[in-house]
PASEDREN-863340 format. One record per residue (C-alpha): x, y, z; residue in three letters; residue number from 0. Coordinates in steps of 0.02 Angstrom, whole numbers, plus 50000, padded with zeros to 5 digits. Layout:
c1=X&c2=Y&c3=Z&code=ala&pos=NUM
...
//
This chain:
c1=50000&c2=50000&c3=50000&code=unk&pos=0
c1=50071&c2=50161&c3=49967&code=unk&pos=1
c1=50098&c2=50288&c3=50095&code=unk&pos=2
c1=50011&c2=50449&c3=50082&code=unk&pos=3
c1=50108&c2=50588&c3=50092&code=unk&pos=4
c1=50076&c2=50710&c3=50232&code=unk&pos=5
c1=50046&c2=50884&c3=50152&code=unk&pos=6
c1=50073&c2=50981&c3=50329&code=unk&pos=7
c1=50223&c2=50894&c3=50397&code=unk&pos=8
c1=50368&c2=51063&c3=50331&code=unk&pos=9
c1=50237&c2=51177&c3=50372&code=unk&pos=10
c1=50295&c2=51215&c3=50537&code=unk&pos=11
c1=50474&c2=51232&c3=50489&code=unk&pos=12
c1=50409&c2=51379&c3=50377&code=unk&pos=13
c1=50311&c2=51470&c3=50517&code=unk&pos=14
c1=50472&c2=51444&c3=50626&code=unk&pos=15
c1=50575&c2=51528&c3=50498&code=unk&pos=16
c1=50444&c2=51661&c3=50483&code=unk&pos=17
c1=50438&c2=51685&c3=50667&code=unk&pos=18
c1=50655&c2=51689&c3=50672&code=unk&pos=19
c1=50625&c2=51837&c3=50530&code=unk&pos=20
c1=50473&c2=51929&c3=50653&code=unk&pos=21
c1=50593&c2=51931&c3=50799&code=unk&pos=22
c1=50753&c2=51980&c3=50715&code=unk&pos=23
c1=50650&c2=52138&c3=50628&code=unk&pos=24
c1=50561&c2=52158&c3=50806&code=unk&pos=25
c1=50742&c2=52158&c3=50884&code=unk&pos=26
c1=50840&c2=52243&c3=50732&code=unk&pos=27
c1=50679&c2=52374&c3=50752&code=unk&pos=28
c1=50713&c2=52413&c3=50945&code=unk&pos=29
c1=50890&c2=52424&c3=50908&code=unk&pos=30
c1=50887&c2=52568&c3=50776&code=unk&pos=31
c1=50777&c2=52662&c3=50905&code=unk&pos=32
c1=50908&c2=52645&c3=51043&code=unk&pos=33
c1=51032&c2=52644&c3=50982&code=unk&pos=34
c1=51090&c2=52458&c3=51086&code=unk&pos=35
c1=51035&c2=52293&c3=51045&code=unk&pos=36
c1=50984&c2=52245&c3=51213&code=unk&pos=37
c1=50889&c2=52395&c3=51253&code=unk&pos=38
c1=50701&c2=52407&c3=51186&code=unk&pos=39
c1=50591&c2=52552&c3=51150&code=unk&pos=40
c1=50490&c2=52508&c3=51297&code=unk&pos=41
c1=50597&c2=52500&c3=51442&code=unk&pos=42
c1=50583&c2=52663&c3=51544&code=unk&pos=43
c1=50766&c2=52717&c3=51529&code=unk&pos=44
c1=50782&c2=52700&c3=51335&code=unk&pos=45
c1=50720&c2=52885&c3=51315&code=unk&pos=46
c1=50865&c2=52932&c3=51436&code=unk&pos=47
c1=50991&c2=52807&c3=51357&code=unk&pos=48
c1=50955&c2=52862&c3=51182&code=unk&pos=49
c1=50967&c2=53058&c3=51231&code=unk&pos=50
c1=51140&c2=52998&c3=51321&code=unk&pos=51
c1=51191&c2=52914&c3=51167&code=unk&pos=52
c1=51185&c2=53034&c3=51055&code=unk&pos=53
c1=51251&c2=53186&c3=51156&code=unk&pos=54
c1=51396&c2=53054&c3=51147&code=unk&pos=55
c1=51403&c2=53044&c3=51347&code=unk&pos=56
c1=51393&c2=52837&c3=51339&code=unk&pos=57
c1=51471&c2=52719&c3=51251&code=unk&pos=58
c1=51404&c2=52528&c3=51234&code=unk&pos=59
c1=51500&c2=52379&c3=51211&code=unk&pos=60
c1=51542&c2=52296&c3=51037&code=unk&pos=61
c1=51453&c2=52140&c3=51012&code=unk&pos=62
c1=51538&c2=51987&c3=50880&code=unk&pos=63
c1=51412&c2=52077&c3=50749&code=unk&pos=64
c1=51484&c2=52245&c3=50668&code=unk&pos=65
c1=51385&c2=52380&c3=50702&code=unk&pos=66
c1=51297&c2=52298&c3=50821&code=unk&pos=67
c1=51338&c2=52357&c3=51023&code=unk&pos=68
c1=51245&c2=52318&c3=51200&code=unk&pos=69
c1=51227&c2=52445&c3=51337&code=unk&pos=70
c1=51191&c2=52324&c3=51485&code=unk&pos=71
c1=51089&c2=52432&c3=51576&code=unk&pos=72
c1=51085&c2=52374&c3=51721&code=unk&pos=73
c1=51248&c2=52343&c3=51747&code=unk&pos=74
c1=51322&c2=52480&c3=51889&code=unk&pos=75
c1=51463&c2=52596&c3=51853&code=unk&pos=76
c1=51631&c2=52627&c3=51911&code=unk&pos=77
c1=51706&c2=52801&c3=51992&code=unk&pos=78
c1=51801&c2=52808&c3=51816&code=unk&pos=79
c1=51670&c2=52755&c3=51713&code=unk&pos=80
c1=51574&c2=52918&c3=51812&code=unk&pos=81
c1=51700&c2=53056&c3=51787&code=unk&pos=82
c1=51695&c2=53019&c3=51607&code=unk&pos=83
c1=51512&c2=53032&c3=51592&code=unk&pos=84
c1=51501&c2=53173&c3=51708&code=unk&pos=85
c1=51655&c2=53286&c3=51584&code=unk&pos=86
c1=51568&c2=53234&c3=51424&code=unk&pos=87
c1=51404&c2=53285&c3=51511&code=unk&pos=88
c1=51488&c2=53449&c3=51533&code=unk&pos=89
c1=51565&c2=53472&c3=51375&code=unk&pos=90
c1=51417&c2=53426&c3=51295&code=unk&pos=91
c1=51324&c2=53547&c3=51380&code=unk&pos=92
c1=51444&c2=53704&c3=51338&code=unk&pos=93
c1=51527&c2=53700&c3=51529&code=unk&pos=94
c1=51668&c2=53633&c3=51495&code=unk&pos=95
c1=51796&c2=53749&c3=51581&code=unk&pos=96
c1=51935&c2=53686&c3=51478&code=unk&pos=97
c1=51978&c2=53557&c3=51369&code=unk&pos=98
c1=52162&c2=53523&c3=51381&code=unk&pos=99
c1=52230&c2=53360&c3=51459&code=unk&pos=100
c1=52255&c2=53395&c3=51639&code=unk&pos=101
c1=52329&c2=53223&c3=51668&code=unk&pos=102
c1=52524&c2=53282&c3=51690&code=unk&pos=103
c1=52475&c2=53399&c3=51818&code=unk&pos=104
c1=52375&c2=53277&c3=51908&code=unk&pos=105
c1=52509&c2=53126&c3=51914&code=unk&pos=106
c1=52538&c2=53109&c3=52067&code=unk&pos=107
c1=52338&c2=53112&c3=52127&code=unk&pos=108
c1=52310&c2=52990&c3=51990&code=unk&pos=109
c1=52423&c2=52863&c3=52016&code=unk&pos=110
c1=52359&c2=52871&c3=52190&code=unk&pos=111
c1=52189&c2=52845&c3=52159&code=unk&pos=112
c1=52228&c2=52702&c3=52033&code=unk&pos=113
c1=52142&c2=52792&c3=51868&code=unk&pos=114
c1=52151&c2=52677&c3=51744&code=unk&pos=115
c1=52267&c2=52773&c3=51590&code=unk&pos=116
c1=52100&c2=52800&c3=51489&code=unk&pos=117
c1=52019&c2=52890&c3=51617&code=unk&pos=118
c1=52139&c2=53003&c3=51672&code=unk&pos=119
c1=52063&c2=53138&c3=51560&code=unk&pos=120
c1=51910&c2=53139&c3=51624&code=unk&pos=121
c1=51972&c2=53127&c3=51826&code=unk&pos=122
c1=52111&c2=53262&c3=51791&code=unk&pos=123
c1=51981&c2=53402&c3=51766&code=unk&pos=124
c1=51889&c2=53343&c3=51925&code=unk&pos=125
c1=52037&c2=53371&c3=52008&code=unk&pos=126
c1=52062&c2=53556&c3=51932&code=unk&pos=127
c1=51896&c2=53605&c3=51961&code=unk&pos=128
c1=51862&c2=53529&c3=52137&code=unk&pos=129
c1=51706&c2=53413&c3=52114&code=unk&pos=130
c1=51844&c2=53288&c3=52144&code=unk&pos=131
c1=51942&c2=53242&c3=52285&code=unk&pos=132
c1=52080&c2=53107&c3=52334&code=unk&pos=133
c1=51985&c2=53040&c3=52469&code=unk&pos=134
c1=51868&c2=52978&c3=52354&code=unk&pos=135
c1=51944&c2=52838&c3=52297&code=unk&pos=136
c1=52018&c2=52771&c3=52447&code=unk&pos=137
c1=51923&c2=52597&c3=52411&code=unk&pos=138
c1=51987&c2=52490&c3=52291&code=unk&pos=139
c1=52033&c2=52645&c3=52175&code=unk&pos=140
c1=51943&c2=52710&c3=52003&code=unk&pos=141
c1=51888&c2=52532&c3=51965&code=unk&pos=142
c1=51763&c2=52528&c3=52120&code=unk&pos=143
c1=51587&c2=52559&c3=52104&code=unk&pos=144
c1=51523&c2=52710&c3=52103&code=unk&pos=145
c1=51416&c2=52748&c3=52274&code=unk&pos=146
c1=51270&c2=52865&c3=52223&code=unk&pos=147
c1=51288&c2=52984&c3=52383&code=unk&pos=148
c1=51470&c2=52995&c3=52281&code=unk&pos=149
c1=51389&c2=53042&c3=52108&code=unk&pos=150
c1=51275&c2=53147&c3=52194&code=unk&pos=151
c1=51427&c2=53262&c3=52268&code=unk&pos=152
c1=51536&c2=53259&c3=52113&code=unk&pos=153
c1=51363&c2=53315&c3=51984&code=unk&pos=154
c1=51327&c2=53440&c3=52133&code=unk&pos=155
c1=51500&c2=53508&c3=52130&code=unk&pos=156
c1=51527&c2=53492&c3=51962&code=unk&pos=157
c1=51371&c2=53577&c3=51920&code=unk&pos=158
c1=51420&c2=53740&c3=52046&code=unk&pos=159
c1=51254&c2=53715&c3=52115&code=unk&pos=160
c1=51185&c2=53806&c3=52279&code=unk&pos=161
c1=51208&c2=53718&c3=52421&code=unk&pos=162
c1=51041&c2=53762&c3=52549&code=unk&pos=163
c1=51052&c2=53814&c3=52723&code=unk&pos=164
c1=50928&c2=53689&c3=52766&code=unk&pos=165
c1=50943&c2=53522&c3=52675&code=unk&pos=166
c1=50775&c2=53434&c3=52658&code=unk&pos=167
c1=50753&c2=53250&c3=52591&code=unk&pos=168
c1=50611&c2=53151&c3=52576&code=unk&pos=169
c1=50700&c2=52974&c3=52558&code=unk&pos=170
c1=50635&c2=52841&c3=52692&code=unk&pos=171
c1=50829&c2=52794&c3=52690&code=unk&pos=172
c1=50878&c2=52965&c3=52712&code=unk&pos=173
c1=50960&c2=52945&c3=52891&code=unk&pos=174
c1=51092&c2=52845&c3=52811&code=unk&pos=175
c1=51154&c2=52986&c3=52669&code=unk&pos=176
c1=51311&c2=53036&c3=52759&code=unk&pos=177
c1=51344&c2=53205&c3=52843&code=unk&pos=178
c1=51470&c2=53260&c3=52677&code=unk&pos=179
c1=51354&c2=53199&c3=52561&code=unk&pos=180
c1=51173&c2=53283&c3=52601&code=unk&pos=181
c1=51172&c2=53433&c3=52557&code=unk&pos=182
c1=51227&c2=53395&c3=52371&code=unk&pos=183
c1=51128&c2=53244&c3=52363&code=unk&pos=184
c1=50979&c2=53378&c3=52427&code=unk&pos=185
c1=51027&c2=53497&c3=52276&code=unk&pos=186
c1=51020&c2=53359&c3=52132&code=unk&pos=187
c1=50850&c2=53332&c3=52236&code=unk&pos=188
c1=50809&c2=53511&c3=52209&code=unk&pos=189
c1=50845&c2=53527&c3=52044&code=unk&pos=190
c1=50750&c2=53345&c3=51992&code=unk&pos=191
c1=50920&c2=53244&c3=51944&code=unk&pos=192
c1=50911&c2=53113&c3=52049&code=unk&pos=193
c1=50751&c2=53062&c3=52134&code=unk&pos=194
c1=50757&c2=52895&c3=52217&code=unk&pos=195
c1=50661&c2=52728&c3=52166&code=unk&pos=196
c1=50484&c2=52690&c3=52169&code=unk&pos=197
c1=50492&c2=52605&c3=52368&code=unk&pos=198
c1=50551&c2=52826&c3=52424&code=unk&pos=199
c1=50732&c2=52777&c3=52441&code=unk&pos=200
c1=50889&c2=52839&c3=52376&code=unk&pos=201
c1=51014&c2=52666&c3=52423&code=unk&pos=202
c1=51163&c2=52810&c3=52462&code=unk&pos=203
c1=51289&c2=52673&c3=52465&code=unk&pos=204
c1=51239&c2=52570&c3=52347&code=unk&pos=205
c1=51326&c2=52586&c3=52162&code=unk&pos=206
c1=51218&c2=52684&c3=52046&code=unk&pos=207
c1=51172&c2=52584&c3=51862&code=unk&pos=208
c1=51197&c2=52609&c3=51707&code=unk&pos=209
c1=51045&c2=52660&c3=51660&code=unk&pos=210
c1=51013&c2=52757&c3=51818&code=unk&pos=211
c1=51185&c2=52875&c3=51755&code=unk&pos=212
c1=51083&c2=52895&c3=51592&code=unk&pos=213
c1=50956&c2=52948&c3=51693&code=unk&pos=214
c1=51072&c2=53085&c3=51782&code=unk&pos=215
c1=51151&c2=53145&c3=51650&code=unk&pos=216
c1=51016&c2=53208&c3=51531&code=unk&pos=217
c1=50931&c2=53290&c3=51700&code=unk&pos=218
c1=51104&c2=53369&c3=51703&code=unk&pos=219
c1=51118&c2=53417&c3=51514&code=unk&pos=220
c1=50954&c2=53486&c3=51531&code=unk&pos=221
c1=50973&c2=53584&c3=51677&code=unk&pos=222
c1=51125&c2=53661&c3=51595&code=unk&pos=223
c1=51050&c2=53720&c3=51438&code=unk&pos=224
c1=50931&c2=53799&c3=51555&code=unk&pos=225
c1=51062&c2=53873&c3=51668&code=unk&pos=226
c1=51178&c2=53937&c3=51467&code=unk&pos=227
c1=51008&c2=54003&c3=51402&code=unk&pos=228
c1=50953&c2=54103&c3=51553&code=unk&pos=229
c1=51101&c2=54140&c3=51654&code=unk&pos=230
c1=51056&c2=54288&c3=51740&code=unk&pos=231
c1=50847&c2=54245&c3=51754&code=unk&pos=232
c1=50808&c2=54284&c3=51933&code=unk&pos=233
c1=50751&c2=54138&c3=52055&code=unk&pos=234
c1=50567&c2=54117&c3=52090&code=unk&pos=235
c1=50505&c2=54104&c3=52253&code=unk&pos=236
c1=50445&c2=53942&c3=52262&code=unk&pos=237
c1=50640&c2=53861&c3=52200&code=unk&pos=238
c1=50721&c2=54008&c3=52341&code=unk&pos=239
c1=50621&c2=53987&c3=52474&code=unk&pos=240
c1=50632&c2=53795&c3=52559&code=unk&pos=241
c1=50478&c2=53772&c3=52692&code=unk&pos=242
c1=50450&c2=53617&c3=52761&code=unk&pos=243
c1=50328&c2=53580&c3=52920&code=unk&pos=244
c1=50294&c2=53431&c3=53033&code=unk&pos=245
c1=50334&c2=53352&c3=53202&code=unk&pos=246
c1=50536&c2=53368&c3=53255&code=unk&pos=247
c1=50603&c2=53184&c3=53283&code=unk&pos=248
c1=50764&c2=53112&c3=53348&code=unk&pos=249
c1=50881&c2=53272&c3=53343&code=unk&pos=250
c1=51067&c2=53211&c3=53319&code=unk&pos=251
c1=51135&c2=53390&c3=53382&code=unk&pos=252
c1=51301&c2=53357&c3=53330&code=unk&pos=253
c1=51263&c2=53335&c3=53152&code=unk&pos=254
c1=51140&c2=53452&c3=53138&code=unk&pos=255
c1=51026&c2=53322&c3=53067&code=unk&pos=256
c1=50838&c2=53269&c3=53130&code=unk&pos=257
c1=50693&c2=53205&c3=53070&code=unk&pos=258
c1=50535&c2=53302&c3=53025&code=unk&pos=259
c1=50351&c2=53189&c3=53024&code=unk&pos=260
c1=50218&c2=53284&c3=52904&code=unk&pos=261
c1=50045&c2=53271&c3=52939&code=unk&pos=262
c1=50030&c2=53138&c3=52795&code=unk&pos=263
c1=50131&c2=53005&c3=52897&code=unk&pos=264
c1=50279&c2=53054&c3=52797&code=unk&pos=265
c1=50462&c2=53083&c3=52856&code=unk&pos=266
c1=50586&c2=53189&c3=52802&code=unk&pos=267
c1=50766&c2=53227&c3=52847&code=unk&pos=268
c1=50809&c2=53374&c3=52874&code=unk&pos=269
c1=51037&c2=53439&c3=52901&code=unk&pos=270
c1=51071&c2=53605&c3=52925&code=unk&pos=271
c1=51228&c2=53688&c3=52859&code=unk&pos=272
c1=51381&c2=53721&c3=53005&code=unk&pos=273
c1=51384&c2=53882&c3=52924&code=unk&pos=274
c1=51219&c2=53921&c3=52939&code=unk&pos=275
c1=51141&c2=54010&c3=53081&code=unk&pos=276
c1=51004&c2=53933&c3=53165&code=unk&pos=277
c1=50866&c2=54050&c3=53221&code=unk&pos=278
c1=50722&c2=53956&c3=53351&code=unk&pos=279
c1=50564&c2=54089&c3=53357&code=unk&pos=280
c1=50666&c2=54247&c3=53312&code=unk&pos=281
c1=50816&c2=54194&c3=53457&code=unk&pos=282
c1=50993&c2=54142&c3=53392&code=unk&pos=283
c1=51011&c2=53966&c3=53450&code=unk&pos=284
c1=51165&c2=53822&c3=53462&code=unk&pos=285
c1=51145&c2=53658&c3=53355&code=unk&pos=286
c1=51146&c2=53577&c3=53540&code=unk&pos=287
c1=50982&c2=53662&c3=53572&code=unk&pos=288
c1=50900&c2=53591&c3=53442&code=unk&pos=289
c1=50856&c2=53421&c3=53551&code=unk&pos=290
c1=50744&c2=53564&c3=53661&code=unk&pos=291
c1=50622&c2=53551&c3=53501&code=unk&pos=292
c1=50582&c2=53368&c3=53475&code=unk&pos=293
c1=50412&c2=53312&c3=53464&code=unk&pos=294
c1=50352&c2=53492&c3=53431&code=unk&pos=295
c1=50278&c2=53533&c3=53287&code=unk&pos=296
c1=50379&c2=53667&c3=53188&code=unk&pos=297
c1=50406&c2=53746&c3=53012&code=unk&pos=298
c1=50571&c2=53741&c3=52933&code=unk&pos=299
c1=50619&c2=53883&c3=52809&code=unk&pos=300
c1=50765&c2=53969&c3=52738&code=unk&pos=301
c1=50813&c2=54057&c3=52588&code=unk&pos=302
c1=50953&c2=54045&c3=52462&code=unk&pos=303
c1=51079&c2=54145&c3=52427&code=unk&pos=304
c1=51168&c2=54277&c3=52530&code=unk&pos=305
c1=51135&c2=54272&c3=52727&code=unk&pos=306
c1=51139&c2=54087&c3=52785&code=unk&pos=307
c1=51024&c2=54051&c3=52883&code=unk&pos=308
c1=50867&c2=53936&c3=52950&code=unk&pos=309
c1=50719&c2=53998&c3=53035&code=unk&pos=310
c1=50628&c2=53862&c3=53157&code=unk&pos=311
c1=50459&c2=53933&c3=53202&code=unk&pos=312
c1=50337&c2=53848&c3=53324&code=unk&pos=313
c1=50189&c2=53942&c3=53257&code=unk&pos=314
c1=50162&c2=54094&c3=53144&code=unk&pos=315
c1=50267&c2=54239&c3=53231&code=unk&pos=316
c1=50254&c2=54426&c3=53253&code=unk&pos=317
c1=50429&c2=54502&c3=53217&code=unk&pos=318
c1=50456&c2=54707&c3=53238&code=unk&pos=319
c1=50599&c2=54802&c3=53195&code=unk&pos=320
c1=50658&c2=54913&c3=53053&code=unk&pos=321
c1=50730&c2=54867&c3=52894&code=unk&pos=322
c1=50901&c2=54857&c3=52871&code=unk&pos=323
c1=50914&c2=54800&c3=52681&code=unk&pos=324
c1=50804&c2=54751&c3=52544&code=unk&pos=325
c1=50846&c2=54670&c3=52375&code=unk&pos=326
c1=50712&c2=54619&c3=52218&code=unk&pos=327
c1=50706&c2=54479&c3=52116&code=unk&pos=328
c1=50587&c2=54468&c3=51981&code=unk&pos=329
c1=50420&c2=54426&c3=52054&code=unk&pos=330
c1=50458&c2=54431&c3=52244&code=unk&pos=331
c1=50581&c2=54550&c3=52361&code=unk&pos=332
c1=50668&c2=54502&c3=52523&code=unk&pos=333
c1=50682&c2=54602&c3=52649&code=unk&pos=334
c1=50819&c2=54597&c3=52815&code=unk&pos=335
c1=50725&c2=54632&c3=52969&code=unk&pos=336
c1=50827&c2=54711&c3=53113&code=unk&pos=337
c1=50770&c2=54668&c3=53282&code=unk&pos=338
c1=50777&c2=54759&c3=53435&code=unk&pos=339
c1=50868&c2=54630&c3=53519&code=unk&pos=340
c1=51014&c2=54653&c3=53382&code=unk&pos=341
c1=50950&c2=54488&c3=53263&code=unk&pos=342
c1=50973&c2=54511&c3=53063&code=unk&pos=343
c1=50814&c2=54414&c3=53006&code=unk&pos=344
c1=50783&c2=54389&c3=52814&code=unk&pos=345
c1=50617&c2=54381&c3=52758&code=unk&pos=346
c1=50517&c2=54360&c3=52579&code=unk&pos=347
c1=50380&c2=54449&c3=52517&code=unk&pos=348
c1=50267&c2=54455&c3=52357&code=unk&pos=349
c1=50117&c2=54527&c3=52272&code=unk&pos=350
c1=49999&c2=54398&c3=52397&code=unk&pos=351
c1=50103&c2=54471&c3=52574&code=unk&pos=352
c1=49969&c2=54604&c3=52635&code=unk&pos=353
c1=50067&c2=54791&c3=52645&code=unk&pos=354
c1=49999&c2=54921&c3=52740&code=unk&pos=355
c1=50151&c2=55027&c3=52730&code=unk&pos=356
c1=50248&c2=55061&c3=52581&code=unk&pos=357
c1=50423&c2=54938&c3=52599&code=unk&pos=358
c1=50580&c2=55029&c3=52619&code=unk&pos=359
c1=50728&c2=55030&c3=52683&code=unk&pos=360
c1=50760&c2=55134&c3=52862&code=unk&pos=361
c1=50561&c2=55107&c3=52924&code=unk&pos=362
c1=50502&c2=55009&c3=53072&code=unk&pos=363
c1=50369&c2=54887&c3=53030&code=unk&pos=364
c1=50272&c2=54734&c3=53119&code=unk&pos=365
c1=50263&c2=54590&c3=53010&code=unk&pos=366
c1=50172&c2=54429&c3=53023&code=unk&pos=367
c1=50279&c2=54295&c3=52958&code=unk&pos=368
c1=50254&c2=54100&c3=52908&code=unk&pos=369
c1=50429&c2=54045&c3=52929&code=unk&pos=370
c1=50519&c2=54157&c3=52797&code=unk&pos=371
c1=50401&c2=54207&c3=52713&code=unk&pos=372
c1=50290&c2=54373&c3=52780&code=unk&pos=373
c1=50104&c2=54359&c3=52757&code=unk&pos=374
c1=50060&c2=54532&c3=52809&code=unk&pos=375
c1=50169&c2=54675&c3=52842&code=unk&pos=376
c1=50101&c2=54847&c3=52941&code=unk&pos=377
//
């Protein structure tokens, strides 16, 4: 009997052929619009890695096709690996200070730190420019991984942003950011570079990823092109003024750290700067006397720029005085409030502060203040 020939049986070698040629064109397709093979359209860093790409801040690796490179994203990255991103982020951005190789100069710091030859560059101008010091590489050299409390002080630095009198962080790990490291990590915070994961915590020690640097440096190339195109714009109140309230807990006087609980359950830790002064209710007080305010409920505010300072209130206050100085940004003014007890208070104050007096300088005045900020002035 002859056998009857099966008319289906290389049928499914065909749709497995067609399926190969689907999922290399799915694969070639997420490629082109990376840029890396193993990065796809929709994983939530490609945007950043792309944008990182081709402001040639990252490199990938080479893969055994030609052409063809992986990014491994989330792989972490070493101290080395984060100077060089961090200079091309600069240069890329136009803030490049200067692009000579610094390296000669820098021998001796760089053979100390173990900088591999390639990256010498790139850790050179940290040195020149001081978002970089020796101490930082004291483990294992520039082939460690890179801490992000460590990237957070070397973008802050690097950056020349504004460090605040009063540091405020809303990490639920934030008690273990170290003393050195706060404040900057507080102005990436600030200035939306790096925000923490989805659980509310920032992992200080842990090494930052691949993806994650990305991440941080188009923020950072961003915020530059902002800072080139508008160099002299005036801050708005809401980015000078910090104002945080809630319930003081465990005060570590020494550091001038605590924690603050907001009426949402929330906690937030708070440093304040050693060269800041620290006003409680209109009185000069130590950093030791801060333990005298836990478990009260207080507002923290202070404002940026000249005059460092933090004003602790325990309720809205009445201030008098006269006033000693006033400057004007472009929608607000600030005012410094001379007490009669001999305290140099600064204030703000905007189109919503109720005047009854016209404010200038040399006049004595009454104001009603929320922290720094006056809500009525007579």
């Amino acid at each position: 009997m002859k056998k009857k020939h099966n008319a289906t049986l290389g049928r499914p070698q065909r749709r497995m052929w067609v399926a190969v040629v689907l999922t290399l064109s799915i694969s070639l397709s997420a490629f082109a619009l990376t840029g890396f093979v193993d990065v796809e359209e929709a994983y939530w860093g490609a945007p950043y890695i792309q944008t990182a790409a081709d402001s040639g801040i990252i490199n990938g690796y080479p893969t055994e096709e030609d052409g063809i490179f992986r990014f491994v994203p989330e792989n972490p990255v070493s101290k080395q690996e984060s100077l060089a991103m961090i200079y091309r982020t600069l240069q890329s951005a136009g803030l490049l200070q200067e692009e000579a190789n610094l390296s000669g100069s820098y021998a001796q710091q760089l053979n100390a730190a173990g900088i591999a030859e390639w990256a010498r560059l790139y850790a050179a101008y940290g040195f020149r420019y001081g978002y970089v010091a020796a101490g930082d590489f004291q483990s294992a050299g520039g082939a460690a991984l890179a801490p992000r409390q460590l990237i957070a002080m070397w973008a802050a630095r690097a950056m020349n942003y504004e460090l605040a009198p009063a540091a405020v962080l809303p990490y639920a790990d934030g008690a273990k950011i170290s003393n050195e490291a706060f404040a900057y990590t507080d102005a990436l915070y600030r200035n939306q570079i790096m925000t923490g994961d989805n659980k509310g915590n920032l992992n200080p020690a842990d090494g930052i990823r691949r993806v994650e640097f990305a991440a941080v440096c188009t923020r950072l190339m961003d915020d530059a092109e902002r800072m080139v195109q508008l160099p002299q714009a005036a801050r708005k109140r809401e980015d000078s003024l910090i104002l945080h309230s809630g319930t003081v807990k465990s005060v570590q006087a020494n550091s001038r750290r605590f924690l603050l609980q907001k009426s949402d359950g929330g906690t937030w830790s708070v440093q304040l700067s050693s060269d800041a002064t620290i006003l409680v209710d209109g009185r000069e007080v130590s950093a030791a006397e801060l333990a005298t305010l836990e478990n009260k409920f207080v507002s923290v505010s202070c404002l940026m720029g000249a005059g460092r300072q933090v004003l602790i209130e325990t309720g809205v206050r009445v201030q008098t005085g006269w006033i000693e100085n006033l400057s004007s940004e472009d929608d607000y003014g600030i005012l410094t409030l001379s007490t009669e007890d001999g305290q140099l208070i600064r204030y703000c104050y905007d189109d919503e502060t109720l005047a009854d007096v016209t404010i200038q300088m040399g006049i004595d005045v009454s104001l009603i203040a929320d922290g720094a900020y006056v809500l009525e002035i007579k």
